[in-house]
C-alpha positions in Angstrom: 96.9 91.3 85.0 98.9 92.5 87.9 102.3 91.3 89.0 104.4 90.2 92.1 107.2 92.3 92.8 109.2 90.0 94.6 108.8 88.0 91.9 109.7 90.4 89.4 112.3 91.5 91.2 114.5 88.7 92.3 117.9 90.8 92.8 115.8 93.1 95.2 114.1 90.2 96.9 117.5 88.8 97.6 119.0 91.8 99.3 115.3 91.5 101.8 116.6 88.0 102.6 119.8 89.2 103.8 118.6 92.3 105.2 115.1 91.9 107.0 112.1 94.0 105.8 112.4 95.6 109.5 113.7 98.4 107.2 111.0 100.6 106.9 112.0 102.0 103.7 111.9 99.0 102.2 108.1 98.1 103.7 107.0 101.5 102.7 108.3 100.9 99.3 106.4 97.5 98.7 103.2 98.8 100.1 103.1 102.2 97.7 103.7 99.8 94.5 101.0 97.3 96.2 98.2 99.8 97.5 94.5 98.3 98.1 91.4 99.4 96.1 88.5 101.6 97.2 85.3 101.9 96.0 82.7 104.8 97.1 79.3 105.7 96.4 78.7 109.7 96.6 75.4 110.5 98.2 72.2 112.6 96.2 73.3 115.6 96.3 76.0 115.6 93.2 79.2 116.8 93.2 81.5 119.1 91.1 85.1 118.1 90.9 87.7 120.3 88.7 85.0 121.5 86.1 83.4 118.0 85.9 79.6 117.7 87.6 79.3 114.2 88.7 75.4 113.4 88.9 73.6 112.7 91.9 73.5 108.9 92.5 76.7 107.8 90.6 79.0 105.8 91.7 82.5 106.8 91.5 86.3 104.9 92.0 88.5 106.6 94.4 91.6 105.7 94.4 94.2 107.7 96.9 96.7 105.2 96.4 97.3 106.0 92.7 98.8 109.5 94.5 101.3 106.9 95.0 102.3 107.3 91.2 102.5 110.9 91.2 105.9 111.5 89.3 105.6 114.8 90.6 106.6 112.7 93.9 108.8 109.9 93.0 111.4 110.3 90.3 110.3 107.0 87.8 107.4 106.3 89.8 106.4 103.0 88.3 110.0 101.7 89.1 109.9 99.1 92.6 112.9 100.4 94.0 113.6 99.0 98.1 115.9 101.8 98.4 113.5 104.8 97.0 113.8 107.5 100.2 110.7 107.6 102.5 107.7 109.8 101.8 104.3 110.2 102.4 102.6 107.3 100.8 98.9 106.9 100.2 98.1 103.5 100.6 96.2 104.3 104.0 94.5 106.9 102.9 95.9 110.6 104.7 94.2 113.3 107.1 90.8 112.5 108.7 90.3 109.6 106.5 94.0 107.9 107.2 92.8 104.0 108.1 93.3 103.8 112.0 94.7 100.2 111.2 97.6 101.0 109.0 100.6 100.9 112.0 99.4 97.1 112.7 98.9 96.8 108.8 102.5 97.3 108.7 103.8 95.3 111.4 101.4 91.9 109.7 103.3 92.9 106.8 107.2 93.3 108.1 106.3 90.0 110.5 104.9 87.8 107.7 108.0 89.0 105.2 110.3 88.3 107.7 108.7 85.0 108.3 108.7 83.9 104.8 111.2 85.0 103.3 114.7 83.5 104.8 112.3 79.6 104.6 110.9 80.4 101.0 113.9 82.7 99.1 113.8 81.1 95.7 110.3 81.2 93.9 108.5 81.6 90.4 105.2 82.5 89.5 103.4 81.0 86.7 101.2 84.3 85.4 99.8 81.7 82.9 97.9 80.0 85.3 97.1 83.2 87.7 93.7 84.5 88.5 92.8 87.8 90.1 90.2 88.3 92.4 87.2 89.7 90.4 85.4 93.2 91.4 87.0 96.7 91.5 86.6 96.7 95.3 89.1 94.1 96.1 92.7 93.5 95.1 95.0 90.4 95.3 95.1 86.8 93.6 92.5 83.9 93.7 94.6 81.9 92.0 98.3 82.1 92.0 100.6 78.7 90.8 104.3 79.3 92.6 107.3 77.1 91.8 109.2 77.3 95.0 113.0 76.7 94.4 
C-alpha cells in the first residue's frame, strides 16, 4: 500500500508549515516521490525495446515517472528529502510528450498546500483502515481515515 509523506514525515511537514511550499524545491520534491500512473496501449505493428520484442496488440505499463527513482540521478533516491537540489523530474512526462498542464498542476498543488497546511498542521493516518483506488491507471486513496490533531 502506498504512503503519505507528510504523514510519514512529520519533522519535514513542520518545516512546510513554517516555510510555505512556494519553495519550489520543496514542490518539486513532493511531486517526484508522488508521480501519477500511465497506462498505454501500443498499436499492431509490435515493437522491439532493448532486445525484448513486445507483440503486436499487448498492452504495456509506461511509467516515466519511475525515472524519478533513478539513483543514477538522486543520491538515496527513495529518501523524501524537501531540501534534495532541483532536477529534471519526470512526473509530467519530458520532450514532445511533457503534459501541457503541469505549470498550473503545480500552482493547484503549492495553492492547496499552502491552504492546508498552517489550518490542518498536526495529522495521523490510520493505514489500517486505508483503501487505494483500484486499476493501474489511476493513483491516490479512496479511502483514507485521518486523525487531525
Amino acid at each position: 500500500m502506498g504512503r503519505q509523506l507528510l504523514n510519514d514525515h512529520p519533522d519535514q511537514r513542520r518545516e512546510l508549515v513554517d516555510k510555505p511550499v512556494a519553495d519550489p524545491q520543496a514542490l518539486e520534491e513532493i511531486l517526484r516521490c508522488e508521480p501519477r500512473r500511465t497506462l498505454l496501449p501500443l498499436d499492431d505493428e509490435g515493437h522491439e525495446f532493448h532486445g525484448t520484442t513486445i507483440p503486436a496488440g499487448s498492452i504495456v505499463v509506461v511509467l516515466p515517472p519511475a525515472a524519478n527513482r533513478d539513483e543514477d540521478k538522486w543520491d538515496d533516491s527513495e529518501r523524501f528529502d524537501i531540501h534534495r537540489e532541483p532536477a529534471q523530474i519526470f512526473t509530467f512526462g519530458f520532450g514532445p510528450h511533457f503534459c501541457l498542464g503541469a505549470n498550473l498542476a503545480r500552482l493547484e498543488a503549492r495553492l492547496a498546500l499552502e491552504a492546508i497546511l498552517p489550518r490542518i498542521n498536526e495529522w495521523t493516518v490510520d493505514y489500517d483502515g486505508a483503501t487505494l483506488y483500484p486499476g493501474s491507471d489511476t493513483r491516490g486513496w479512496q479511502q483514507l481515515p485521518v486523525t487531525i490533531g
